[in-house]
N, C-alpha and C positions, 0 to 999 in steps of 0.2 A: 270377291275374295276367293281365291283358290287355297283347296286344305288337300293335305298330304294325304298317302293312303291307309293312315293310322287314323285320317280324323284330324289333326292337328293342324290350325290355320299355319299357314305361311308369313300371311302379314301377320303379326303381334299388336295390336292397340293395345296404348299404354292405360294400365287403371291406374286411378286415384289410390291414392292412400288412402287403406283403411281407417274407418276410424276407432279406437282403441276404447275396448270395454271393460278395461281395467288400466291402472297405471298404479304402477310397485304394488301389486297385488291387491288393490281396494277396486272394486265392482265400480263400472260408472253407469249403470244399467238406470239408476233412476234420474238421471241427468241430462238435462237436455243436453245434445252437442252443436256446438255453431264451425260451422268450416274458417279457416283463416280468411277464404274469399268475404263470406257472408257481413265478418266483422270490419275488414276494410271498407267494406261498401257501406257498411253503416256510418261510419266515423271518417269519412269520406280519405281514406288510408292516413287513419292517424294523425288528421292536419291538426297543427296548432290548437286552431281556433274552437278546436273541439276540448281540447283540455280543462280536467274540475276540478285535478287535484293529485297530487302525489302520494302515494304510502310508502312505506317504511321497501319495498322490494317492488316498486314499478310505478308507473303513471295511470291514470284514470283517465278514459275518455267518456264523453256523451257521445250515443249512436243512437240512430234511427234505424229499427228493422224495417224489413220489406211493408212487414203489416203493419208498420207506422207507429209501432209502439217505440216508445223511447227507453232506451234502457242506460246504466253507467257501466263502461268497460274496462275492467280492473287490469292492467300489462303486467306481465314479470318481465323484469329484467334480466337479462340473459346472463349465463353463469352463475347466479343467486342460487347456491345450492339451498341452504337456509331459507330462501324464497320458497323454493319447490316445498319447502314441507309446510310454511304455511298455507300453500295454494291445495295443499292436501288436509291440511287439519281444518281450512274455509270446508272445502267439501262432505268430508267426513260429518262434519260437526253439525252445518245448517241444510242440508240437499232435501233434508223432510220435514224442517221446521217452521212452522207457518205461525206467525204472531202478529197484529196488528203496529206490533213493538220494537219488531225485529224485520231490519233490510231483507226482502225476500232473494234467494238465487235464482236467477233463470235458469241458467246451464255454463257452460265451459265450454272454452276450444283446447284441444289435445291432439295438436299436429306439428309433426316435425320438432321443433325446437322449441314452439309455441307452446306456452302455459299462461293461458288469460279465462279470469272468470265474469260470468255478466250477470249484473246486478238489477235490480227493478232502479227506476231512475227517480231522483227527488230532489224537488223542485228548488228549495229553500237553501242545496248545499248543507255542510257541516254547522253544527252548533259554536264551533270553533272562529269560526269566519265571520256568522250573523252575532258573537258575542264579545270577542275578543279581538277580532281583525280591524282592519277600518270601516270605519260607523256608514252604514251607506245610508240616505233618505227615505230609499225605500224597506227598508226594514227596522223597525222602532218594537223592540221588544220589550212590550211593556209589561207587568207582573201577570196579566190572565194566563198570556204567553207564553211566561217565565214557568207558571205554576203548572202550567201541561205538562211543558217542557221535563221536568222533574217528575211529576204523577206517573207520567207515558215511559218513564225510565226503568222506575222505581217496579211498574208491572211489569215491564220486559224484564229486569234482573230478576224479579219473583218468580217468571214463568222458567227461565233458564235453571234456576235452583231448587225449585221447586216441587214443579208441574211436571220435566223431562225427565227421562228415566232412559239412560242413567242421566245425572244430573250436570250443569255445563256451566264448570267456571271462565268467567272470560277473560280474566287477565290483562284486561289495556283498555278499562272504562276513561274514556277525557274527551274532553268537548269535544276535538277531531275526529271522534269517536259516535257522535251520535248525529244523525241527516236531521235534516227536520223537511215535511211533506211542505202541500201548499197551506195548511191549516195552520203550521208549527206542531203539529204530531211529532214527538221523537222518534226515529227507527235506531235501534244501535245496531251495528255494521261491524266489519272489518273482525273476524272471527280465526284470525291467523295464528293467533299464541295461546287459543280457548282449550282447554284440559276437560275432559271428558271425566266425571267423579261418582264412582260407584257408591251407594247408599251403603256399604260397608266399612269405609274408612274412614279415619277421621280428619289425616290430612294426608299431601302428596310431597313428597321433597324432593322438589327439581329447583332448575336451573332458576335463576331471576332470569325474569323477562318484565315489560310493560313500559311506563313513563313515569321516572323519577317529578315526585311530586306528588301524585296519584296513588304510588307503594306504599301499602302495610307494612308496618315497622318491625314485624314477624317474617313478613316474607320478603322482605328488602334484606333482612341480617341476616336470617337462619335459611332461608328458603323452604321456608314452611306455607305449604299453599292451604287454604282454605275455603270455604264460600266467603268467609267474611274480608278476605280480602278485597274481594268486588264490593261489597258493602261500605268497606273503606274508601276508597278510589270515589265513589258514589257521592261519599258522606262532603267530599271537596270538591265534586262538583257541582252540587246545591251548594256552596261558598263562591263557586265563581259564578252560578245562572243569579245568585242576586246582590253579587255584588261587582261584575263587569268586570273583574279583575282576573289575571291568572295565576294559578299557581305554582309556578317555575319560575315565578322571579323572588326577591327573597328581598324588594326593596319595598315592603308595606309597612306602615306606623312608623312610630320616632326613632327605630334603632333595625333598621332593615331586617326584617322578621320574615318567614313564612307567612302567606295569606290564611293558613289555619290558625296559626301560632300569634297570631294580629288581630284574627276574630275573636280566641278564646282572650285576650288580654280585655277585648273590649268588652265581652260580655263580663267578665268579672269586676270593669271598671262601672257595667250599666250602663253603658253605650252604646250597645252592638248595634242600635240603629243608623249608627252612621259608619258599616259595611256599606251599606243601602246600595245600589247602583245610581246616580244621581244623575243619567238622562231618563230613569225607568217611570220618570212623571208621578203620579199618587198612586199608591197602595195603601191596601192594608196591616198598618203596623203590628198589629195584634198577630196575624195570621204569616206575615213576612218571619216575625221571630221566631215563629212557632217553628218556621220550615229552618232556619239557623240552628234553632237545639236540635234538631232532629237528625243536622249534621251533625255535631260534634257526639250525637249518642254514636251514630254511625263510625267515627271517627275516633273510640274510645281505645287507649294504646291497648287495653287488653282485647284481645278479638274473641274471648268467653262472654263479653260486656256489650259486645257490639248485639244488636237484633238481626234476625232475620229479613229480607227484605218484605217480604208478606207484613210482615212486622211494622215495619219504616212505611208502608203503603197505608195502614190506616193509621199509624202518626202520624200521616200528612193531610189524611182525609178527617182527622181529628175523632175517627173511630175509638182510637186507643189514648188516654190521657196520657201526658207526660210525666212521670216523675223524677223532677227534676235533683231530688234528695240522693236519687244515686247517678246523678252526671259527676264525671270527673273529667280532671285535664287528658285532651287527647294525646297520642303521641303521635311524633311529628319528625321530619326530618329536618337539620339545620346544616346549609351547607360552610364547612368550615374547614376545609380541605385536610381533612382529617375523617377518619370509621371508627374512633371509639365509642360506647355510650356514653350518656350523660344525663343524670342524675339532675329530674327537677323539681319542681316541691308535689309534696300531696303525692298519690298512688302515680302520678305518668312518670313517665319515662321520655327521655329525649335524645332523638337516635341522629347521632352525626352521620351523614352520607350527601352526596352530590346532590344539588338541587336542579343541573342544569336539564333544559326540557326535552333531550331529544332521548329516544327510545332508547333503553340500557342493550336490546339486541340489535342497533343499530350500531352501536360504537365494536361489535366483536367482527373479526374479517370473518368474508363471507366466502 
């Protein structure tokens, strides 16, 4: 290589792109970075056959790094401005957050046009898939399963509200929402519409965002955010881990009902055993019920009524007795193509809004 009489090479080799240690002014200093090369090669450049699953702003692939570890590779979709800030609110939120409960982040790629985050990988897929998709042979979730399923939640939402400082509502708790390992461990994931909530307030008034179905009746109509809103979201999906049903359809009991709205009829008819999941084989009835009230506490239209998840963790571990003299009807959405309220007996309330399942920030253009 010949260099001028300044010192300055002649030939110029081209350098790589830096890679960027911050993006829109948040530090990525504690974040692993993966090159665009590194993740083709894992996910043998994005084939098919590697595909786990979609989210709300890109596709998911499985990849194998160099050192053999497997991990799940989250894509944004290109143009998704609204993507871009989840793929910043993902980092912001979990890059230090270590739970047995919680999907771990390996690190990001941040090159060029590329905004892709990589995930610890698991094994089981979504709760969504092993619960409500098609029934495969090899997964039979039966109530031990079921009850982790729920316990391993119920700690992650505790430590997020809790334990963190500041504290971290998630806003989009639903079966799609939670992996499960090779055990049936829960991890809950997907941390894109999570609000950050300082121990000085009492609520946040933003935008609705999450999955119709799963929305507090507070924060579906007012936009009043809270912890108890994740508590809510939670409280319906202990109604679908035991009773195989989802709750975005609106065609449960004799008069096409909500799945909440179907469970609370039947407990007040003395029923509720027959929610039951009925491939979920034998349980225990006693202890099956127990985890039903524990929704509908969760699930109470007032969110002053609702528990803490701390709370909900030893009603489930039967630490804290139930008193069921102050359950009341939950509130609930009914979809009637109509947003007024509606007035039902006893203290709830009954909030008309869309029941259909897809994310409320996926219907806004992007």
């Amino acid at each position: 290589m010949s260099c001028g009489c300044f010192g300055a090479s002649t030939l110029k080799k081209k350098s790589p792109s830096p890679t960027p240690n911050e993006i829109d002014g948040y530090p990525l200093d504690n974040v692993r970075h993966f090159s665009d090369k590194e993740l083709r090669l894992a996910t043998d450049n994005y084939h098919p056959r590697y595909k786990i699953g979609r989210g709300g702003f890109g596709i998911v692939y499985k990849g194998i790094l160099k050192d053999g570890r497997q991990v799940a590779v989250k894509t944004l979709s290109a143009g998704s401005r609204q993507g871009v800030r989840e793929f910043l609110t993902e980092i912001k939120t979990i890059s230090n957050v270590k739970h047995p409960n919680l999907v771990e982040l390996v690190g990001c790629c941040v090159q060029g046009p590329n905004r892709i985050l990589v995930y610890e990988y698991v094994e089981n897929n979504s709760l969504d898939r092993a619960l409500l998709g098609t029934r495969s042979i090899n997964i039979r979730l039966d109530w031990r399963k079921r009850s982790i399923i729920c316990m391993g939640t119920a700690r992650g939402l505790a430590f997020l509200h809790e334990e963190l400082v500041p504290h971290i509502v998630h806003r989009d708790i639903k079966a799609s929402n939670i992996l499960l390992d090779t055990d049936f461990n829960p991890k809950i994931g997907d941390f894109g519409l999570a609000k950050l909530f300082p121990d000085d307030i009492t609520h946040i008034s933003t935008r609705i965002a999450g999955t119709t179905g799963y929305l507090a009746p507070e924060y579906a109509i007012g936009g009043q955010l809270t912890l108890k809103a994740d508590v809510y979201s939670f409280g319906v999906l202990i109604l679908e881990i035991v009773s195989g049903r989802s709750s975005s359809r609106t065609n449960w009991g004799d008069s096409y009902k909500l799945l909440l709205e179907w469970a609370w009829q039947l407990h007040e008819e003395g029923k509720l055993v027959e929610l039951v999941d009925p491939e979920m084989g034998e349980f225990p009835e006693e202890e099956v019920i127990r985890y039903m009230k524990v929704a509908f506490f969760c699930t109470q239209a007032a969110a002053s009524r609702r528990p803490m998840m701390s709370q909900v963790v030893d009603m489930l571990s039967k630490k804290t007795k139930l008193n069921e003299k102050q359950l009341t009807a939950p509130g609930f959405f009914q979809d009637s193509g109509e947003s007024s309220l509606k007035k039902s007996s006893g203290e709830s309330t009954s909030y008309q809004f869309s029941s259909t399942p897809a994310s409320i920030t996926q219907v806004n253009p992007r």
